[in-house]
N, C-alpha and C positions, 0 to 999 in steps of 0.2 A: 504493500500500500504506500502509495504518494504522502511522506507525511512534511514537507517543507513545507514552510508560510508561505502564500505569494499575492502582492499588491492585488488590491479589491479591481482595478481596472482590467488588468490580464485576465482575469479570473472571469469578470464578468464579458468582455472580450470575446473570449474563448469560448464560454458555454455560449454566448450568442452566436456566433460562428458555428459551430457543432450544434441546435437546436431547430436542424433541418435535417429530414430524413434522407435525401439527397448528399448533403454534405455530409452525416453520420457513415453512412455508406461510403464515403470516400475514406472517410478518417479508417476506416477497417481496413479498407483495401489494402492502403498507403502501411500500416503496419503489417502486412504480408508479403510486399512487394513494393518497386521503384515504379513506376508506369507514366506514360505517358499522355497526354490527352486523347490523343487514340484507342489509347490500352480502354482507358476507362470509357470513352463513348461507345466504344462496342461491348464492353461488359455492361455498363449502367441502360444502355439503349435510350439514349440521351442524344440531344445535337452541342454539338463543339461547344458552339455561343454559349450552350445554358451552363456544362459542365466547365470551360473556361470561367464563366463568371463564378462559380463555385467554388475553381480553387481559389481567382486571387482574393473571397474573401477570408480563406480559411488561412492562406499565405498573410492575410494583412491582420489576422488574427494571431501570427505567431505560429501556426500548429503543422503546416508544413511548412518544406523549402523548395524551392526551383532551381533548375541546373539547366543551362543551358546544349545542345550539342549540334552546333549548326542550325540547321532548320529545324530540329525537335528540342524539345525540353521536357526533360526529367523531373518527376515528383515526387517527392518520399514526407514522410512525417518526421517533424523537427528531434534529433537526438541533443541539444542542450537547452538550456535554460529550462524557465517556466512551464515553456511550451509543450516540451517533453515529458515533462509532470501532469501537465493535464492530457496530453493521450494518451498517456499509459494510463492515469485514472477510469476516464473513459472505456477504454479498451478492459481493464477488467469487469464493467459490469455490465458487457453486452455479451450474451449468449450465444458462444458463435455456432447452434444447431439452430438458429431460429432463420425461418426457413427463409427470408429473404437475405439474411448474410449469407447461408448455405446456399442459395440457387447464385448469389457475386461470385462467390468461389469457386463454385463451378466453372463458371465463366470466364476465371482469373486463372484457372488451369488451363484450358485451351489458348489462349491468348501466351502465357504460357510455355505450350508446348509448340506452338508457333515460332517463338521466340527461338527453343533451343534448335529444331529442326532447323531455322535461317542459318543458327551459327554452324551448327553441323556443316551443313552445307560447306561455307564455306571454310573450315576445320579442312576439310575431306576435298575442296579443289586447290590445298597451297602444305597439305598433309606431307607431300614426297619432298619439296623443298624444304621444311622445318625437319623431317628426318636426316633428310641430308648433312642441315647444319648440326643439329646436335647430335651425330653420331661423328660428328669431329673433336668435340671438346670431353673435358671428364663426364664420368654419368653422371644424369640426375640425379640417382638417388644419394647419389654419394657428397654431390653438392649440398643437397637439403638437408644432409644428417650435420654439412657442417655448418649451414645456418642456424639450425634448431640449437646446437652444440652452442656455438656462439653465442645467442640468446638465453641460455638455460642459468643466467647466475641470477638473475629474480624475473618474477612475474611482471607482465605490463599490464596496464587495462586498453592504450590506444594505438593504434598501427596504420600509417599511411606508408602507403606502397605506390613509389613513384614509379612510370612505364610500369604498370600492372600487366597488360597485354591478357592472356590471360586467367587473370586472376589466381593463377596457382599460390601464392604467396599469402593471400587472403585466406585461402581454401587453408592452406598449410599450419595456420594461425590461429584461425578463424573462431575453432572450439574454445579456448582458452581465451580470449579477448571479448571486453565489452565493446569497443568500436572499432569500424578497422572502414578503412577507403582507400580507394585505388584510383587513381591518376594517370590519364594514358588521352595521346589528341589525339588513335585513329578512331572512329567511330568501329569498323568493324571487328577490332580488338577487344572493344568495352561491350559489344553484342556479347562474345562468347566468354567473356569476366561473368557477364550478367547470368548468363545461362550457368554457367560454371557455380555460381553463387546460390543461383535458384534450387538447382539440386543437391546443393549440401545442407541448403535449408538456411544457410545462416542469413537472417534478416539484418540482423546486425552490422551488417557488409553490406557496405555500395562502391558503385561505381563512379566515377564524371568527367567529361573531357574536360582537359586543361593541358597549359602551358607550361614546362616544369620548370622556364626560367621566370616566369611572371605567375603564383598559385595564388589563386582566389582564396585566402584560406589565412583566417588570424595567428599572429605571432603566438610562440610555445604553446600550443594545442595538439601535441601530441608525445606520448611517451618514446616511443622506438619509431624509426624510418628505415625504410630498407630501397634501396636502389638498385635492382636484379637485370643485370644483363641488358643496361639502357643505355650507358655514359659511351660504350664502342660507335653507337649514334650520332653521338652530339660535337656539335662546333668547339662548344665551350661546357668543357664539363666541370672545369672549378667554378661559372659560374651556377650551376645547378647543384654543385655539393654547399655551396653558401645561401643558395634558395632554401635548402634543405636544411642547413641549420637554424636555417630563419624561427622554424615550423618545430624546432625543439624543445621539449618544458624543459626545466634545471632539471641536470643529473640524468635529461633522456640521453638516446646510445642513434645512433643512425651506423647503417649497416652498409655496406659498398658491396656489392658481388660484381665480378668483371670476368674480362679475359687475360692472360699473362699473356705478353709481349710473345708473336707468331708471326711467321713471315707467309700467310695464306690471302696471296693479294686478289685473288677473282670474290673474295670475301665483301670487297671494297667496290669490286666492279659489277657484282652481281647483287650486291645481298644491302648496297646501302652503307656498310658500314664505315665510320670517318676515320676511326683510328682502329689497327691492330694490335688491341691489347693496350696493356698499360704495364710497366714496372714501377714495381712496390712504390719506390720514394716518388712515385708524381702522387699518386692519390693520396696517399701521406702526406705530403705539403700541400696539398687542398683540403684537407683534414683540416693541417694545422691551421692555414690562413681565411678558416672560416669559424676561427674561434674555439675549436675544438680538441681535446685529448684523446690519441693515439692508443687505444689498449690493447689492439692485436691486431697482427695479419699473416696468414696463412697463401700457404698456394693448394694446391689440388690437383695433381696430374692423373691424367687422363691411365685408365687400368693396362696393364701389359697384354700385350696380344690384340688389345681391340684396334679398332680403327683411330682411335682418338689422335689427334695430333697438338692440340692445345689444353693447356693446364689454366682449372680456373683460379683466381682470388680471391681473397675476401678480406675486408679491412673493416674494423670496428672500431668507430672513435665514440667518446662521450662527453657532454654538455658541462664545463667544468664545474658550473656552477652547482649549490647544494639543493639535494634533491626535497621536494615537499613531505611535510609530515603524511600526509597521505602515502604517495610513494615507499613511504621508510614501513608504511603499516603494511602494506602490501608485500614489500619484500619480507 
């Protein structure tokens, strides 16, 4: 149960916004899933106009938020403030067999499974190229045992994952974390995050395009950042490791995963990529001159016998500053 105090205006606000069956109906949705105006005019059987006007009053009400992604935008129900405390309120005392939430559900299932089949789709036409590349570097699994490793000297509660792509990182996390968001500007990378997310259930995870040199996203709000397999991309990746501490609480930890330095140049010609790898002391001094402490870094070579040819890294700096009482409870 919701038990914070919160100003008589939000309060009244909020239940006025929420004391429309239309909009009640959305606020349920929205805690089940991210949706879009579409998502919901084909479930609610609604026209745009009317479910448009719906959200921005529930949006000016506090109780969701908008995400832009090109020509669509993205809807979810607000995870801080007040706001958050009155949906979850809400949300506990609606019965979710009563038959018109049950027959939205329904409907939010196929919508849905729409959804995952799109990303399938295209998973399954760019399949033999992503096997390609990552049957050149260390295995996966042996990557992620040394993120998890990495991570393991205290609990987090929040996790932004920059280039989410996707979303394995989220997924990877996901059980153990109260918020987690992923960050990625191709639109059809955050389809199959989304779909990825939808089937592990974790509502608690979203997705949203954005910039990683320029993030929509208030200073120290988040405990751990992890940056997987993005910076080999970018022009300027010390500026994206200083965006990224921007986004750190005191005492949080930001996680670097890369490639070690490889001379596989069709990598560059085919695949996008700006730089070949990195050695240690560059992302270490991007570490350092974005204000941050250096506590590990590791390589990862690729297993004997296989095909692998590049070994990956990982670098783990953290926020010097001292962590919040919160924090110190958790850990």
């Amino acid at each position: 149960m919701f038990a914070d105090k919160l100003p008589f205006d939000l309060v009244h606000n909020a239940l006025r916004a929420a004391a429309e069956g239309t909009r009640l109906r959305i606020l349920a949705l929205l805690t089940e899933a991210e949706l879009t105006v579409s998502d919901l005019t084909e479930i609610l059987r609604q026209s745009q106009p009317r479910i448009s006007r719906h959200l921005k009053l529930l949006s000016e009400a506090g109780l969701i938020e908008r995400h832009r992604e090109g020509a669509w935008a993205f809807f979810r129900v607000t995870d801080r403030g007040g706001g958050a405390g009155m949906v979850r309120l809400l949300s506990e005392y609606l019965d979710p067999e009563d038959p018109t939430l049950a027959r939205d559900r329904e409907r939010l299932a196929a919508v849905r499974q729409a959804r995952a089949k799109a990303a399938q789709d295209y998973f399954s036409a760019h399949a033999a190229e992503w096997d390609r590349i990552r049957k050149l570097h260390a295995a996966d699994a042996a990557v992620e045992a040394a993120i998890v490793d990495a991570l393991k000297e205290w609990p987090f509660r929040s996790l932004l994952d920059l280039g989410t792509g996707t979303g394995r990182m989220l997924e990877l996390f996901g059980p153990s974390i109260e918020r987690g968001l992923g960050v990625d500007l191709s639109p059809a990378m955050l389809n199959l995050a989304r779909a990825r997310l939808d089937r592990a259930g974790l509502r608690h995870c979203s997705v949203r395009q954005g910039d990683i040199y320029h993030l929509a996203l208030p200073r120290e709000s988040f405990d751990v950042i992890i940056i997987h397999q993005v910076l080999h991309f970018l022009e300027d990746g010390a500026r994206a490791v200083r965006e990224a501490a921007r986004l750190l609480e005191p005492g949080g930890r930001l996680l670097v995963v890369d490639f070690a330095p490889h001379d596989l140049e069709f990598l560059r010609e085919e695949h996008a990529h700006r730089r070949l790898g990195f050695a240690p002391e560059i992302v270490s001094q991007w570490l350092a001159a974005a204000g941050l402490d250096v506590t590990m870094q590791r390589n990862i070579a690729p297993e004997p016998g296989s095909e692998g040819k590049i070994a990956v890294s990982l670098w783990l700096a953290r926020d010097p500053r001292a962590a919040s009482a919160g924090r110190r409870e958790v850990a």
